[in-house]
Each structure stands twice: as structure tokens, then as C-alpha cells.
C-alpha positions in Angstrom: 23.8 44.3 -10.7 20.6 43.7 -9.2 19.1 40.5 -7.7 16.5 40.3 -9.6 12.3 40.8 -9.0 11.9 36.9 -8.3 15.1 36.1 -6.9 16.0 38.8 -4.3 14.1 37.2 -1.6 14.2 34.1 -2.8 16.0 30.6 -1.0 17.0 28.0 -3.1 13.4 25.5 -2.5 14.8 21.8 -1.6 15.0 18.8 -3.8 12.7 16.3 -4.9 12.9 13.3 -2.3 12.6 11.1 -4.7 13.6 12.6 -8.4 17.0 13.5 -6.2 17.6 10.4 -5.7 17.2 9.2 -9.2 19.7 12.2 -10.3 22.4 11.1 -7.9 21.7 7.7 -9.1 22.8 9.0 -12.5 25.6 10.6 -12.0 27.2 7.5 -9.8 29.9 6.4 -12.4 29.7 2.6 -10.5 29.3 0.5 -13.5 27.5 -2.1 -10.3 24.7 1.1 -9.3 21.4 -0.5 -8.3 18.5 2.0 -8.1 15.9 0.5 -6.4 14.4 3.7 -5.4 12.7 5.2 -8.2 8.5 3.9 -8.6 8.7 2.3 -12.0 7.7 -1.0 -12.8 11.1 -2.7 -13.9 11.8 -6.3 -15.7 14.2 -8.6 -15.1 16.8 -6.8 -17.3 16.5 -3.7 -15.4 14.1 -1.7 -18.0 10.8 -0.4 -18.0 9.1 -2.1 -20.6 7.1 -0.6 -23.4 3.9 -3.3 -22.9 3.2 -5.3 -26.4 -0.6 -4.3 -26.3 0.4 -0.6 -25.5 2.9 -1.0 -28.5 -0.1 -2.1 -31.0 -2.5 0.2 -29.9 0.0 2.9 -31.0 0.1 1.4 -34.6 -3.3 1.9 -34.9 -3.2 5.2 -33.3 -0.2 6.3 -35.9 -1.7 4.5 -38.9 -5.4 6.1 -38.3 -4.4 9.7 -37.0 -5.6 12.3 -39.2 -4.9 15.2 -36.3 -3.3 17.3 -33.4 -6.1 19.5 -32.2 -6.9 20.5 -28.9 -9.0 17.8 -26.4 -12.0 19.4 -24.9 -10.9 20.6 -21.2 -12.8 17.2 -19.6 -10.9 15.2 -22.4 -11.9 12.3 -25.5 -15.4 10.7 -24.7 -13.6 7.2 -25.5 -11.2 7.4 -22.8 -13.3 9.2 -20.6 -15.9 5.9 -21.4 -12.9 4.0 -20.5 -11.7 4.8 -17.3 -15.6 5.1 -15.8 -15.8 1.5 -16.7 -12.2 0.6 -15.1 -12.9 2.2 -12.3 -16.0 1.7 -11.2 -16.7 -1.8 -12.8 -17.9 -4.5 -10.7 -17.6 -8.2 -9.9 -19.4 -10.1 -12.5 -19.8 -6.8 -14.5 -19.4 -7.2 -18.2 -17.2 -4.8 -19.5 -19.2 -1.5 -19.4 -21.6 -2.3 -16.7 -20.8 0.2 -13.6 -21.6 0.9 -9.8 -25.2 2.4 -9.6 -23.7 5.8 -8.7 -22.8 6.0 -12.8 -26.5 5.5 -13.7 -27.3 8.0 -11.3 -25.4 10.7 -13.0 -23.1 10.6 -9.7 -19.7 10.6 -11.4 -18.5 13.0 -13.9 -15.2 12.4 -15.3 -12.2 14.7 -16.2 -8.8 13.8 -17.8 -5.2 15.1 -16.3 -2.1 14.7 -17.0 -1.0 11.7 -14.2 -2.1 10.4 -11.4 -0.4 13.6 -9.9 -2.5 16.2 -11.9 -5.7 14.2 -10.3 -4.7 14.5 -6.9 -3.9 18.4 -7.6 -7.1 18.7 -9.3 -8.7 17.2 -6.7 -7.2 19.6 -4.1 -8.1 22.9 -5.9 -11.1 21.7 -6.2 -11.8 21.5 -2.3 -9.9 25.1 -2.1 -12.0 26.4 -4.5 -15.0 25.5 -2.7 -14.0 24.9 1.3 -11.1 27.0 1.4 -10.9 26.7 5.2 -11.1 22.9 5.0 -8.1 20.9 6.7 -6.9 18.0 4.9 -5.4 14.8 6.5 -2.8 13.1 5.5 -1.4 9.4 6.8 2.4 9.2 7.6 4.1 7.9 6.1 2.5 8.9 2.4 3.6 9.6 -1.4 5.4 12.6 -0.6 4.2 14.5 -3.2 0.8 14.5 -1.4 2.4 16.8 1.1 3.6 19.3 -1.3 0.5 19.4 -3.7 -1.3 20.4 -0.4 0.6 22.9 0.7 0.8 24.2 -2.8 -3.1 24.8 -3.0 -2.3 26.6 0.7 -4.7 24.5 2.6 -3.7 24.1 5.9 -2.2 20.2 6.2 -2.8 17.7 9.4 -1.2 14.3 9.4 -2.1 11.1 11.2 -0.3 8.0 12.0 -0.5 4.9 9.2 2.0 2.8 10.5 1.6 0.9 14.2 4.4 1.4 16.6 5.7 -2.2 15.1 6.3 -0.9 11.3 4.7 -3.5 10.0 0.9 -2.8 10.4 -2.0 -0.1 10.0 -2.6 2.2 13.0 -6.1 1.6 12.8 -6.7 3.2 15.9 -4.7 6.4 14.8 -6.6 6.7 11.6 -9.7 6.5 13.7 -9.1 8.9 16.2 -7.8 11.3 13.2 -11.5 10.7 11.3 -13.1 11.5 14.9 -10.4 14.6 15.3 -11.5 15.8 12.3 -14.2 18.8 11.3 -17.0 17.9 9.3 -16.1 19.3 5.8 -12.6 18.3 6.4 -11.2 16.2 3.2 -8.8 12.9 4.3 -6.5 11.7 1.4 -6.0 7.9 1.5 -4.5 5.1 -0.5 -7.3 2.9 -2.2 -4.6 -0.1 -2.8 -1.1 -1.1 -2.7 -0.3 2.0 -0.2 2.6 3.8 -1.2 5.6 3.3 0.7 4.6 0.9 3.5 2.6 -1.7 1.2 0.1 -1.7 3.8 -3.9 -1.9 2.8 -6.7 -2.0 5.5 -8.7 -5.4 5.5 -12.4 -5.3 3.6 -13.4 -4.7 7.4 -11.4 -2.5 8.4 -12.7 -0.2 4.8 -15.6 -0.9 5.9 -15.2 1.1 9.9 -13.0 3.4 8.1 -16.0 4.3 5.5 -18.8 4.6 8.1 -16.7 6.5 10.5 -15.8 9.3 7.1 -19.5 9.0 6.4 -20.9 9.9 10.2 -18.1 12.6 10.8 -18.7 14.2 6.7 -15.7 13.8 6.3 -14.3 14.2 2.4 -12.3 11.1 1.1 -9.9 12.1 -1.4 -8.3 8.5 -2.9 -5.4 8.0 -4.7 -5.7 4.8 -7.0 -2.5 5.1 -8.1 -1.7 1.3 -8.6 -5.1 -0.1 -9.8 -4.4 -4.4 -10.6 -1.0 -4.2 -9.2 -2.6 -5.9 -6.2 -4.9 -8.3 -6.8 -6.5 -7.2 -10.0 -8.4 -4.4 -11.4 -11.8 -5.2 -10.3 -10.4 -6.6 -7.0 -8.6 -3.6 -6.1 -11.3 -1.3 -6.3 -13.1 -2.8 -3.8 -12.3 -0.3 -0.6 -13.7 2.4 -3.4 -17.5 0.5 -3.8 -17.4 0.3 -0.1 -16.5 4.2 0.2 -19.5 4.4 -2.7 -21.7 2.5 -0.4 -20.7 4.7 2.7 -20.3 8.3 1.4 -22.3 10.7 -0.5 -19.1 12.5 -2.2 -15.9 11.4 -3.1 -13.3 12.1 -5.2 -10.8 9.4 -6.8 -7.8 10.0 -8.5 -6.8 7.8 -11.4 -3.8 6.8 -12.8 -3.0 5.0 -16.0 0.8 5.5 -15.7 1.7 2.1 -14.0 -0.9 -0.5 -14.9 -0.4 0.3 -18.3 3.4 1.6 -18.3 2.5 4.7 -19.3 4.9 7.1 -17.0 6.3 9.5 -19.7 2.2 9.8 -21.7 1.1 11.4 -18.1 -2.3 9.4 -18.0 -4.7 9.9 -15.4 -8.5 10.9 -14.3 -10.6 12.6 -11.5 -13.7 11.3 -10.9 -15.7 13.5 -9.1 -18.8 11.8 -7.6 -21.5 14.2 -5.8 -24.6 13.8 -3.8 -27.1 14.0 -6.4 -26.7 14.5 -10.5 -27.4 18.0 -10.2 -24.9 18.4 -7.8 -22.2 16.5 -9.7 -22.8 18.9 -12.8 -22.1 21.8 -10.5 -18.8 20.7 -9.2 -17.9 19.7 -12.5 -18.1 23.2 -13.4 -15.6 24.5 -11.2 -13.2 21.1 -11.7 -13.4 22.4 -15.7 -12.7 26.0 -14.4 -9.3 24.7 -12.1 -8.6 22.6 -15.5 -8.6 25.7 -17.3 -6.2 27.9 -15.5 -3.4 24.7 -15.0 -3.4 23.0 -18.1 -6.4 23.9 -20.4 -7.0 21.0 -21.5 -5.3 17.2 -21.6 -2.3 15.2 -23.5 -4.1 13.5 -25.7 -2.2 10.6 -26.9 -1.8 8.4 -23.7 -5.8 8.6 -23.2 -6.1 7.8 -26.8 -4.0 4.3 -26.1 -5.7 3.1 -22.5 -9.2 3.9 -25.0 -7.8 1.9 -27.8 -6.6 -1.0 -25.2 -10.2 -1.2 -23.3 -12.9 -0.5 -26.3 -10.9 -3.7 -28.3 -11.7 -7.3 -26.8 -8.3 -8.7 -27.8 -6.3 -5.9 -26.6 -8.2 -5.6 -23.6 -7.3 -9.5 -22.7 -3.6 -9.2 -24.0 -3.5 -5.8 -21.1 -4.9 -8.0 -18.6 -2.3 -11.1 -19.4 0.0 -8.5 -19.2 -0.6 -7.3 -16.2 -0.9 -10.0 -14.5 2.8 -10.9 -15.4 3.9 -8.0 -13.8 1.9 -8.3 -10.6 3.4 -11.5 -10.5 6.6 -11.1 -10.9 6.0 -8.3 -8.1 5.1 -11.1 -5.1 7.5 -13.4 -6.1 9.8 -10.8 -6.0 8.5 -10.0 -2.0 9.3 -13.7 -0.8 12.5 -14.1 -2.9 14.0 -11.0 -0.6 12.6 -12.4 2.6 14.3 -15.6 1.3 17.7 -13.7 0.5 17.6 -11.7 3.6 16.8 -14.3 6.0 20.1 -16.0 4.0 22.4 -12.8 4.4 21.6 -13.3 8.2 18.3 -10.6 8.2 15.7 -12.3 9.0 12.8 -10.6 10.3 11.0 -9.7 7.7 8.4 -12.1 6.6 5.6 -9.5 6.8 7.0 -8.3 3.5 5.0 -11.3 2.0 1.7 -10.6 3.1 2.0 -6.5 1.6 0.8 -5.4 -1.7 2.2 -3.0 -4.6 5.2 -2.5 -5.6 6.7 -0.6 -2.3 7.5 -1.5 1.4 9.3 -0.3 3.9 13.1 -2.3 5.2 12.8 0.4 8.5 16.7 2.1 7.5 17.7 5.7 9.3 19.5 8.2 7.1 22.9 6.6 8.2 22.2 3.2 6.7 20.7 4.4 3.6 24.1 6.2 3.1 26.1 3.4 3.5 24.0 1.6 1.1 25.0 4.1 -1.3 28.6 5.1 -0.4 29.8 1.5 0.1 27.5 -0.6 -2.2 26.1 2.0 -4.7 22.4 0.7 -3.9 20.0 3.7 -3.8 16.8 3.6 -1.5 14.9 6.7 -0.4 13.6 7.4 3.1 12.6 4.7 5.8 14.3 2.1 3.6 11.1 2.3 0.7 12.4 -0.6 -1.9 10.8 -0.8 -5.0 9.9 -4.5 -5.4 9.7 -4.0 -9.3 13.4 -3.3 -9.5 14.5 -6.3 -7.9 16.7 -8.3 -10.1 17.4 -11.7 -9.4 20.7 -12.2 -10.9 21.4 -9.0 -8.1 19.3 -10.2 -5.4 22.3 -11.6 -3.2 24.4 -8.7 -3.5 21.1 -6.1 -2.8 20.5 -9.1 0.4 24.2 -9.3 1.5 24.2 -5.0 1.1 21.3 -4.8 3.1 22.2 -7.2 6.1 25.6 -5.3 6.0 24.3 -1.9 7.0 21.4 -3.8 9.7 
């Protein structure tokens, strides 16, 4: 029998870092299995939560729908209106009001499916049109940002993020990877709550980081992945108005998924903004043309909620309550496992306090992430990344007590 066209040269490709984990994680019969790997928010009962304003926009969505029809390839005008206004909003903006650059005809908008289909439209949009660019990437990173540049076969640098002590940027490394650079060359980078280490440059530090992209023409891709799971929507976009300020292009990939719980609706945006308006309608072009050969156009229904949350006043307040709750819950979460840890005789890590998001790093090798799992059925992926979200507190002495065990 033959092997096949596809599969006679083909080795089995590896796993999923972190979806593997989840799948072991289901098939552990331990009644006690803790998975404090996966990057879902997570209450206290050990759920991801369908959020009440999310829940009533659907209502109206199900009580009002009259169709199913295609999107257009960009997406809805309402939740393309939407995200603009999220995104680039600014302090003291009424809801609407934008950064200059959107008056300027500097931004043109397009809907994906995730945060992940941003970031991937993002990247075949700088292989469509610099297909000998180099793109940078900080280690540690979202792993995924490794694979969707490889998959768009651009050829993939990486930079330090963390210092030599774990617990800080490598400010210097990021630097001299900016300077090390080729004009034309795209950097990807984190625009809050950095994903695993928790780690977010100062405003100053944006600030060097921004000139230094600028003077070099360098393109900054940013993932705003976590938008008001740090200190708040407006807040959080702040390293993004001082990239606007610094950089004549950009490109910022959106997500919906967490500050709205949205995982499974696959919400998120590209904003693409170019030197000039006439240049933005150009590259829009070809971001329509990559849309068309991936997915044609967008899942509707998710946009249609985050539109239906944001365009109501009441919604909108009862989203931001909401949020706030769980970006709450998130910090006090951070200094109740310093507090348990330090308890369970680990101390040490009091710099967990000070990060942001819903990840950090506990600084584990392979060997005492496997005991974690083999002799306390508590699942964690590389470097020790904890999701902060799935911290329980009924659990908190036992994931402590675990943790000090393997130390």
C-alpha cells in the first residue's frame, strides 16, 4: 500500500506547547488536577465565565437577527467603529474621540478571527510586501509568535526580554537588538501585560524603545492581546500613543477574546496605520487580498457582541465594572501567592506583585514542572508560566505547598 502523496515524506510536526498541555490535563483521571497552565481568565470556582453584559448583548443579538450572510472581507462598520475607538481612545476622550492619526485617515481597520489571526495577518502582510524583512522576536514570547513567523517563511531573529535575574526587562538587549536590526526590519512586541514573564517597559523606557524603532525604521508589530487586564483600557494603551507619536507605521493586533471572554467567538482586529492616508488605502489593499486567500472574510457574531457592548452606554459601563472585577481579582491573586509561597518556605518572589496580566514566570526547569504533575497533578507550561486567573483560593495552599516541594 502506498504511503501516500502527503505523507510519504512527511514527520509527525510536534505538539502545541500549550494546547498539549491542556490535553494531558484532560485526560489526568486525578479528581485533585489543577491546570494553571492554560490562558483563560478563570473565577473562583474554576470556570470561565460567560460575562453578564456579554450574555445580554446576545439577547438582543438573537431577538433582532434577521440573517447569516457573509461580512464584507474588512468586517461590520459597527464593530469596526468599535474597536478604532477602544483602541486608539484617549485620556479624557469621550467615547468616540480618537488619537489624531484616525482623523488623518492613518488607520484602516480589518476584522480576524482572534488575536492570533491579527498577528498572522499582520505577518503576511510584511511578506507580502518586504519579503526579505527579518522579524525580531523577544524571548521569552507567546509561542505562537514563533510559529506564525516561520509559517509566513520569514526568516526569525530573537532578542533577549528577560535580565540575567528573571525578574526584569533586558533593556539593554532589546536595544542593541533595535540597533542590530536592518531598516525595514519588523520587531514584534507586547503592548501590555507581556505574555509569560508579566513584564511591561516603564512609560520611559516606551518612550527610548519608540525613538530608537523610529531612527533605525524599524517596523513595530504589537500584540494587544490583554487590553484593561492591566490597568485599564485607556491606560494600557498608552506604550501604543507613544509608538503613534514615534513611528510613521505600525501595525497593532487586537484581541477581544479576554477582556470580553470571548475565546471560543475568535474576536480580534488589525489596525494597520501608514505614513500618509493614501498610503494606508494602499496597504489596505493587500491586508484585504491576504484576508481573502485565509479566511475570506470574518465570524461575525463575536464582532457583532463587543459592537453591541461599546455603541450602548449601559452596556458599555456594566463591561467596564466587569472588567475591572476581573483585573482585580488578577493582583490580588499575585500577592496572595507571594503570601502562600513565602508561607510554604519560598520566599523570593515578591516581584510577582509589581507584574501585570494574567501570566508570570516561577523560573521551573523541565524536571520540576514534571514533578508538579506526576506527584501533585498541577500543570504549568515552560519556565514555570502560571496563569494568575486560575488561582483558586480554596487551592492556594496545596498549589504553594506543591510548588515549594519541587524548589
Amino acid at each position: 500500500m502506498s504511503d501516500g502523496i502527503l505523507s510519504a515524506r512527511a514527520a509527525a510536526a510536534p505538539g502545541d506547547p500549550i494546547f498539549g498541555i491542556f490535553d494531558a490535563f484532560r485526560a489526568d483521571p486525578r479528581p485533585e488536577r489543577l491546570n494553571l497552565a492554560t490562558g483563560v481568565y478563570m473565577d473562583e470556582s474554576g470556570n470561565t465565565p460567560i460575562l453578564p453584559s456579554v450574555h445580554e448583548a446576545e439577547a438582543r443579538l438573537l431577538a433582532g437577527g434577521t440573517t447569516k450572510a457573509y461580512v464584507p472581507i474588512a468586517g461590520e462598520a459597527p464593530y469596526l467603529d468599535a474597536i478604532r475607538s477602544l483602541v486608539f481612545r484617549r485620556p479624557g476622550d469621550a467615547w468616540g474621540a480618537t488619537h489624531p492619526v484616525v482623523a488623518e485617515g492613518r488607520v484602516d481597520l480589518l476584522h480576524t478571527p482572534g488575536g492570533t489571526g491579527a498577528v498572522r495577518l499582520a505577518i503576511d502582510l510584511l511578506s507580502r510586501l518586504r519579503p526579505q524583512a527579518e522579524v525580531w522576536v523577544g524571548e521569552p514570547t507567546w509561542p505562537n509568535h514563533l510559529q506564525i513567523v516561520e509559517a509566513a517563511r520569514l526568516p526569525l531573529r530573537r532578542h533577549s526580554w528577560l535580565a540575567a535575574d528573571g525578574r526584569s526587562l533586558d533593556l539593554d538587549a532589546l536595544l542593541g537588538a533595535i540597533d542590530g536590526a536592518r531598516p525595514g526590519d519588523a520587531m514584534i512586541l507586547h503592548v501590555t501585560c507581556h505574555n509569560p514573564t508579566g513584564i511591561d517597559p516603564t512609560a520611559a523606557q516606551w518612550r527610548t524603545i519608540a525613538e530608537r524603532l523610529a531612527a533605525r525604521g524599524i517596523l513595530p508589530i504589537l500584540d494587544f492581546a490583554y487590553q484593561g487586564f492591566g490597568e485599564g483600557p485607556i491606560d494600557d494603551a498608552a506604550p501604543l500613543r507613544t509608538l503613534l507619536d514615534a513611528c510613521e507605521e505600525l501595525l497593532v493586533a487586537s484581541s477581544s477574546s479576554k477582556s470580553f471572554g470571548l475565546y471560543n467567538e475568535r474576536v480580534g482586529a488589525l489596525s494597520v496605520v501608514g505614513a500618509s492616508a493614501a498610503a494606508t488605502r494602499v496597504l489596505g489593499t493587500h491586508a484585504r487580498l491576504g484576508v481573502r486567500t485565509m479566511w475570506s472574510n470574518p465570524p461575525a457574531h463575536g464582532g457583532a457582541i463587543v459592537a453591541t457592548i461599546l455603541a450602548d452606554g449601559q452596556l458599555h459601563a456594566q463591561w467596564e465594572a466587569e472588567l475591572a472585577t476581573m483585573r482585580e481579582r488578577i493582583a490580588a491573586n499575585r500577592r496572595a501567592l507571594v503570601a502562600a509561597l513565602a508561607a510554604a518556605g519560598a520566599p523570593g518572589y515578591d516581584h510577582l506583585v509589581g507584574q501585570r496580566g494574567m501570566f508570570s514566570l516561577l523560573g521551573l526547569d523541565d524536571a520540576q514542572l514534571a514533578r508538579l504533575r506526576d506527584e501533585h497533578a498541577i500543570y504549568l507550561v515552560q519556565r514555570g508560566r502560571i496563569n494568575m486567573a486560575g488561582i483558586q483560593a480554596a487551592k492556594l495552599p496545596r498549589i504553594a505547598q506543591a510548588i515549594a516541594a519541587v524548589l
